[in-house]
C-alpha positions in Angstrom: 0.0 0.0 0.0 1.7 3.4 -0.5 2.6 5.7 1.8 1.1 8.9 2.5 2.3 12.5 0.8 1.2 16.0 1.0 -0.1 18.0 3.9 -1.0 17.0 7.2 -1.3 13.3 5.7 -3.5 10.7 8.2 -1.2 8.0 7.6 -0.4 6.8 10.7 -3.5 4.6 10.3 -2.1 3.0 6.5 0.2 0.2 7.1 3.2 -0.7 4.7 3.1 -4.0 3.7 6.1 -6.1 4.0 7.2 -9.5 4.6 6.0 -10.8 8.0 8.5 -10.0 10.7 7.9 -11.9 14.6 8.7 -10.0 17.7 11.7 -11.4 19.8 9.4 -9.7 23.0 6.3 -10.8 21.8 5.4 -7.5 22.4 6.0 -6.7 25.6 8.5 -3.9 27.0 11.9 -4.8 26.0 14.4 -5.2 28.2 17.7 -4.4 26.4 21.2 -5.3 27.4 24.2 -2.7 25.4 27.2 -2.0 27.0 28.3 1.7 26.3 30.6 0.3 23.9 28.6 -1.3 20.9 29.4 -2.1 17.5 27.2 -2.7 14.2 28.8 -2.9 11.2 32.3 -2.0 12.6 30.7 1.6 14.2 31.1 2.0 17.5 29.5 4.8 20.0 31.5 5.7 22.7 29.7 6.7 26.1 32.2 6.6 28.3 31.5 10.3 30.3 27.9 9.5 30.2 28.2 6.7 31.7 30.8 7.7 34.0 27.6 10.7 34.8 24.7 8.7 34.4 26.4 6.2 37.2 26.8 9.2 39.7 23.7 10.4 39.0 21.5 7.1 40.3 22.9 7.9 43.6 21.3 11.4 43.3 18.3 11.4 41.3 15.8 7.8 41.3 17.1 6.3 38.3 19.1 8.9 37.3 16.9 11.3 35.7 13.8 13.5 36.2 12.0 12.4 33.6 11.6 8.7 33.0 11.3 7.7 29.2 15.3 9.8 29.6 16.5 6.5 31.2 16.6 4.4 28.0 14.5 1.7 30.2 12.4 0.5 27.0 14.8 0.7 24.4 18.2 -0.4 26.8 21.6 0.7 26.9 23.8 3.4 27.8 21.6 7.0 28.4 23.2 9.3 26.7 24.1 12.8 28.4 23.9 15.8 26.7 26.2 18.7 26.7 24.9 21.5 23.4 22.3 21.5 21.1 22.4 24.1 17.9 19.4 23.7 15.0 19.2 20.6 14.0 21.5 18.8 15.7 22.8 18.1 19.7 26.4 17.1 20.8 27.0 14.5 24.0 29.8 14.9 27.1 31.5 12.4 24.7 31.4 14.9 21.9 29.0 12.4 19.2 26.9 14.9 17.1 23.3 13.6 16.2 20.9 15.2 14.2 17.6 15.3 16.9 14.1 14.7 16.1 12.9 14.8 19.9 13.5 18.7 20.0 13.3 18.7 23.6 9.9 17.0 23.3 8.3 19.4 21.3 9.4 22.8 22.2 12.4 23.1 19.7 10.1 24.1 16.3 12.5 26.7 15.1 15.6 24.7 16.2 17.3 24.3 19.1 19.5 27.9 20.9 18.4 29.8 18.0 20.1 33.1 18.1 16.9 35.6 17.7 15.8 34.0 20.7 19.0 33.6 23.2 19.7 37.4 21.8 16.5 38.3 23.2 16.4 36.6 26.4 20.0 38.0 26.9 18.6 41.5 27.3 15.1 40.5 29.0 18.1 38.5 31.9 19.7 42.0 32.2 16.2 43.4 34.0 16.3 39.9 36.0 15.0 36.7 35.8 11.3 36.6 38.0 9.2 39.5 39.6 6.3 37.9 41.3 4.3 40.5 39.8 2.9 41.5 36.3 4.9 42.6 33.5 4.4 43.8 30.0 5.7 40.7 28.3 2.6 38.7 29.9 0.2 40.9 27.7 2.4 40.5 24.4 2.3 36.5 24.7 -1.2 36.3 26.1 -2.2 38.5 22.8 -0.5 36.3 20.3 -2.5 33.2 22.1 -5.3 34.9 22.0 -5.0 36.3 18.1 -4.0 32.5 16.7 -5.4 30.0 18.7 -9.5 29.9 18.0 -11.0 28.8 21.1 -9.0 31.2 23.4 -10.6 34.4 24.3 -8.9 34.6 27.4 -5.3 32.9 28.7 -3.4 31.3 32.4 0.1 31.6 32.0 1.7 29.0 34.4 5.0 26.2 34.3 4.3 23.0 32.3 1.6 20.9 31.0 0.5 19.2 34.1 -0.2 22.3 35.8 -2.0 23.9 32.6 -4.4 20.2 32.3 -5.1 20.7 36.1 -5.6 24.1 35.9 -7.9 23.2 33.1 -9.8 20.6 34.6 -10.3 21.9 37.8 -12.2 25.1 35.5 -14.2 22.7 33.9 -15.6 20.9 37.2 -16.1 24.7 38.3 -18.0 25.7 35.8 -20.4 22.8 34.8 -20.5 22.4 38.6 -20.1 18.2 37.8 -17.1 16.1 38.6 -17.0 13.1 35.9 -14.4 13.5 33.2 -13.8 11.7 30.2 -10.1 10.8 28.9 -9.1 8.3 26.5 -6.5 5.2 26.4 -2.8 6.2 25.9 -3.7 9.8 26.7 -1.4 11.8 28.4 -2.2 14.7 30.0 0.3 15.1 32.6 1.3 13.3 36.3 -1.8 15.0 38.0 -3.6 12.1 40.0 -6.8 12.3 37.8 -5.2 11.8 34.8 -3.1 8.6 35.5 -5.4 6.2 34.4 -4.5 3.9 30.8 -2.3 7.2 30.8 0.6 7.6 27.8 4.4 8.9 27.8 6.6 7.2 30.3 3.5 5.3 32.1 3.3 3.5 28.6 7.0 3.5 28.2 7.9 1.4 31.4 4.9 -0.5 31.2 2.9 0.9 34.3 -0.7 -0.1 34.9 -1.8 3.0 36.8 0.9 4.8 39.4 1.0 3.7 43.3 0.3 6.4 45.8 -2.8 7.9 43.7 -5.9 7.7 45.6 -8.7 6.0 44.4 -11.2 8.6 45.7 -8.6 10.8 42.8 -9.5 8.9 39.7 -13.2 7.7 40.9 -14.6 10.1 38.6 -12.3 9.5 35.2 -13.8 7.7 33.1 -12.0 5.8 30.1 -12.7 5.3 26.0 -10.5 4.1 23.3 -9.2 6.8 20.8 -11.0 7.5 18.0 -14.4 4.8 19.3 -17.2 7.4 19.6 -19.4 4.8 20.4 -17.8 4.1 23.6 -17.8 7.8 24.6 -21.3 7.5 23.7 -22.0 4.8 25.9 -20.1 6.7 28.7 -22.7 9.6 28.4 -25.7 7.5 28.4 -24.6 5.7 31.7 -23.8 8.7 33.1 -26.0 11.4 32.3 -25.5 15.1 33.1 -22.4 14.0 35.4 -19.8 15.0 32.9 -17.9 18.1 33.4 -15.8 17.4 30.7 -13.7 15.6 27.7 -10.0 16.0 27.9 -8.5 14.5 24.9 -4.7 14.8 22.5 -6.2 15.9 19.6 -3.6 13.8 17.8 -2.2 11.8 19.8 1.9 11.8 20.8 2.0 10.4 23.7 1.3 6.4 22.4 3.0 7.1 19.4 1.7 9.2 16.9 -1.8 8.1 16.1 -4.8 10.9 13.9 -8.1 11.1 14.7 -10.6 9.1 12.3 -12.5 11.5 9.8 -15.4 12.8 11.7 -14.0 11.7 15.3 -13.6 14.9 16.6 -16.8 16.1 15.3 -18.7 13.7 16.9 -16.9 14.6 20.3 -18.0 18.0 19.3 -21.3 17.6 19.0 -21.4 15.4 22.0 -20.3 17.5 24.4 -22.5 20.1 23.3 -25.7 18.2 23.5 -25.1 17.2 26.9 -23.1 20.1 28.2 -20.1 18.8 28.4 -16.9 20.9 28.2 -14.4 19.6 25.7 -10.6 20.3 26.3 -8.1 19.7 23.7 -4.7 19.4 25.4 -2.7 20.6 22.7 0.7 21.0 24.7 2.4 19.1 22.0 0.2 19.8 19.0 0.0 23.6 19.7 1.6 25.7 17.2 3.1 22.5 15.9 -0.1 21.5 13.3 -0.6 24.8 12.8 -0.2 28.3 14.2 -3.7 27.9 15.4 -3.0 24.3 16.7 -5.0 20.8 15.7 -8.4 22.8 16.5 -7.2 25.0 13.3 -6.2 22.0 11.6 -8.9 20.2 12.0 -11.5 23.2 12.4 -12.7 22.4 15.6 -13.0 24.4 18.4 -12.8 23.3 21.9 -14.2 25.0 24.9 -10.8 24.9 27.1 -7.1 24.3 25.7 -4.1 23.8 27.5 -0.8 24.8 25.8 2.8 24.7 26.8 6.8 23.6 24.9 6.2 25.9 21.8 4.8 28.6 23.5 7.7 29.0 25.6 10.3 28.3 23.6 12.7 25.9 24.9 11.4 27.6 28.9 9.2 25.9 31.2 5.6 27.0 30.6 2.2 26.1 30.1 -0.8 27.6 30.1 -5.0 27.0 29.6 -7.3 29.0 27.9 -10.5 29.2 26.2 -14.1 31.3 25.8 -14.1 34.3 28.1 -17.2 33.2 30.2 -15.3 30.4 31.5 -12.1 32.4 32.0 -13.5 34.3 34.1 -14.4 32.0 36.5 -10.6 31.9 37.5 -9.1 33.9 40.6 -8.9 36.7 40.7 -11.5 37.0 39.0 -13.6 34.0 40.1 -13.4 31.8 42.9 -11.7 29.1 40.7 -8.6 29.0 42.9 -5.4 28.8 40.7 -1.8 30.5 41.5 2.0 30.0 40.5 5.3 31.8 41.9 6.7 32.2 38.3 3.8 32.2 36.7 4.1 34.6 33.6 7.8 35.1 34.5 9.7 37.5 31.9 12.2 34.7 30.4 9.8 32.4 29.3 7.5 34.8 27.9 10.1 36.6 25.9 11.2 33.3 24.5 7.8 32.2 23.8 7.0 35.8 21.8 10.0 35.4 19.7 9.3 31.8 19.1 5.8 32.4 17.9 7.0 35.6 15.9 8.7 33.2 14.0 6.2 31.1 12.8 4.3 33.7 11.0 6.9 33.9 8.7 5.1 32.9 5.2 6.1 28.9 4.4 6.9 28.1 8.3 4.3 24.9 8.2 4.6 24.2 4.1 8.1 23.9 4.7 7.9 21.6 8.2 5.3 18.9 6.2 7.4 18.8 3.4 10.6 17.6 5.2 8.3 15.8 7.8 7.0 13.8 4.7 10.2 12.6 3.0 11.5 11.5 6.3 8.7 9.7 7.2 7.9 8.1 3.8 12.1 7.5 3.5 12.2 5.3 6.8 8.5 3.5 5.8 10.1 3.1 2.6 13.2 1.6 3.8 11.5 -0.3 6.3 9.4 -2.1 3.5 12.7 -2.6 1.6 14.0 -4.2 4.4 11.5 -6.4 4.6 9.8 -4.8 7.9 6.4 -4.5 9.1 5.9 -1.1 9.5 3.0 1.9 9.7 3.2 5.9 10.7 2.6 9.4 9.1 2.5 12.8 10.1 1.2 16.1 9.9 3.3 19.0 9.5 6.1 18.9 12.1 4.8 15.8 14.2 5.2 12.3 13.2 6.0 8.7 14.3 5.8 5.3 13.3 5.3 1.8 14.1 7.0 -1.9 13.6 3.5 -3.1 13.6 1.9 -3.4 10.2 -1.1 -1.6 11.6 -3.1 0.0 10.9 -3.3 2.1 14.2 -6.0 3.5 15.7 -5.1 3.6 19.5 -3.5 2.7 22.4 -4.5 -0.9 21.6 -3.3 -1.0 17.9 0.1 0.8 19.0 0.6 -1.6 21.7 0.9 -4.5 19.1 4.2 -3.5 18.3 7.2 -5.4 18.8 9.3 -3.1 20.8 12.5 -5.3 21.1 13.0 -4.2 17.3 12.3 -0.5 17.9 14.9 -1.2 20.4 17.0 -2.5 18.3 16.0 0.2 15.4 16.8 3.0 18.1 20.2 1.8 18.8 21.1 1.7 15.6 20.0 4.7 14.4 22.6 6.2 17.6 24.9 4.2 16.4 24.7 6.2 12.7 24.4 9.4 14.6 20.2 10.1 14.7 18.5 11.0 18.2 14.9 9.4 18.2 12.7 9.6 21.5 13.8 6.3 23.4 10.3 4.7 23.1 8.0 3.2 20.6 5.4 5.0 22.4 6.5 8.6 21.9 5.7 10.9 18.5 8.8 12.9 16.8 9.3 16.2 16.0 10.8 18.3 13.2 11.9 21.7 12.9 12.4 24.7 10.8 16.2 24.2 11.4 16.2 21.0 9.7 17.7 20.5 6.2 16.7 18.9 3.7 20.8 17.0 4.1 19.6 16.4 7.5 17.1 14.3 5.8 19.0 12.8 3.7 21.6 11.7 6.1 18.6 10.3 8.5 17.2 8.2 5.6 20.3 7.0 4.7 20.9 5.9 8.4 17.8 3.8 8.6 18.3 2.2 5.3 22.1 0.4 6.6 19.9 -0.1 10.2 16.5 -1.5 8.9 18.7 -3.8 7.0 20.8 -5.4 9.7 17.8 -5.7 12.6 
């Protein structure tokens, strides 16, 4: 079957057909033995510093990190330490170069330390780093939110996603004065104890059912769908009618891999929600500004009552934020009695690199530009896959993408979860190996950005042509 081209294809659902190819796991998490030393092909990547680091570090962070899916658990091996990142590409303590489509998770759309942005926050860290109190660049970002992002009328500035898909959920139960909540399978909206339920990202990644120490009077109200199976959500609302505050959903999902919406998926939640009303929240804190300067709800013209936002926005700076229609807003203190507050909240760093960010991307050709070289990537490694005689599926849409070593198609957490990880393992450590950072999980989408060449692309394609060939 051929592969998907043009914009903002849906192909992660298309598999690529290819001899059959049986999982070593059986598709559970692989558990991956490679020294820090490892050679394929007569290559060999030398970790010694990061291992040398990563070994102090267990003693002083849990499992060295403080962020999971960093630990390499799921794919195995040495985790690699960083030391610079420029554009395109990110050097480690051991000086290997890679060319990086994890951008920080998201954030890095115009490339990583790119020097509008570190010239800018170099005179906004002259006048000093946090007030506690308001400044001007608040109202520049929040007006930029506000003028691209369709359903936001009114914004909360505050320091991740978590905090933005509490903030945002805590608003919701406010204003529709009910407490039930929808999410769906492989959905991750951040480590808050309502949301850890068939939750995505590292919960996925390690192979978690649902995290010890959350209360079971804190998930009590979440209820649970598959992705893209309406008539399941359906079901949920006819079992519980006029209880639901609200559905909370990735838009496109990138936290199970990357997995579209079905045509007329998010309609239906649309119409749904509205009938019965719901509130529905699109967490676009990965696909915000990344699908389009107005987000998935652009891209798909849909418009969410609430939207929680965060890595593009601040531009490589911890940020989030929630917004949406100005009735709702307003329900938030200080002017509500929706209680919600954050020490750096709006702080002058991570606004000014979120403003120059975003002043970026309307730059004509910004998102053409991001599909295009999204596309041949994606369609190079299917291709070679194919070649190589791999099952394989993925796709993208604009600057997002992922893929699969499952001949799919995929259509949610389910589908994604067929894939045999010990080969994405295996495919990942390769790719190192050539010089290519990929996020170290099958269950984690990619990212592209502006700073990427078309040689970049070239040289990535090339790389998973020799690695698809010797896994």
């Amino acid at each position: 079957m051929a592969t998907f081209t043009g914009v903002g294809s849906h192909s992660s659902l298309l598999p690529v057909s290819a001899k059959p190819s049986r999982s070593r796991s059986g598709h559970r998490r692989a558990s991956v033995v490679v020294r820090n030393a490892i050679s394929v092909e007569k290559k060999s990547l030398k970790l010694d510093k990061s291992e040398e680091i990563f070994t102090a570090a267990k003693e002083l962070l849990p499992g060295g990190v403080n962020s999971p899916v960093r630990a390499f658990r799921s794919v195995g091996g040495q985790p690699i330490v960083f030391d610079s990142v420029k554009g395109s590409r990110m050097w480690d303590v051991d000086g290997n170069e890679y060319v990086d489509y994890v951008g920080s998770w998201g954030p890095a759309i115009i490339g990583h330390a790119d020097d509008k942005v570190n010239a800018a926050l170099i005179e906004t860290l002259k006048k000093g780093t946090s007030f506690g109190a308001p400044c001007l660049l608040e109202n520049v970002l929040a007006e930029a939110v506000i003028a691209a992002v369709p359903s936001v009328e009114m914004v909360r500035f505050v320091n991740s996603g978590t905090e933005a898909c509490m903030g945002a959920l805590r608003l919701a139960r406010a204003f529709t004065g009910r407490e039930k909540i929808i999410k769906f399978e492989g959905c991750y909206h951040g480590h808050a104890d309502p949301f850890l339920v068939k939750a995505g990202s590292g919960v996925a990644t390690l192979g978690l059912p649902d995290s010890p120490g959350v209360p079971k009077a804190a998930t009590s109200e979440t209820l649970t769908a598959p992705y893209n199976d309406i008539d399941a959500v359906k079901l949920l609302f006819e079992s519980n009618k006029g209880e639901i505050a609200a559905v909370i959903l990735e838009p496109v999902v990138g936290n199970a891999g990357f997995i579209t919406p079905k045509p007329g998926f998010l309609n239906a939640l649309r119409e749904i929600t509205k009938e019965n009303g719901t509130l529905l929240i699109f967490d676009e804190v990965m696909t915000g500004f990344r699908l389009a300067y107005g987000g998935a709800q652009e891209y798909f013209n849909i418009t969410p009552d609430l939207t929680t936002m965060g890595k593009v926005i601040g531009g490589g700076l911890p940020v989030g934020a929630y917004g949406g229609r100005r009735e709702i807003m307003e329900m938030v203190a200080p002017a509500g009695p929706m209680y919600q507050a954050g020490t750096l909240s709006g702080n002058p760093l991570a606004m000014t690199a979120g403003i120059h960010t975003l002043k970026r991307l309307t730059e004509p050709g910004c998102y053409e530009y991001l599909d295009n070289i999204t596309g041949l990537l994606v369609n190079g490694i299917l291709d070679a896959g194919k070649q190589a005689g791999h099952e394989m599926c993925g796709g993208h849409i604009r600057g997002m993408f992922g893929f699969f070593f499952t001949s799919g198609p995929v259509y949610n957490f389910e589908d994604a979860k067929k894939s045999d990880t010990g080969k994405f393992a295996r495919f990942h450590r390769g790719m190192l190996e050539e010089g290519v950072y990929l996020a170290p999980s099958q269950f984690e989408a990619g990212f592209t950005s502006l700073a990427h060449t078309s040689k970049d692309i070239e040289f990535t394609v090339e790389a998973a042509e020799k690695v698809l060939k010797r896994i």
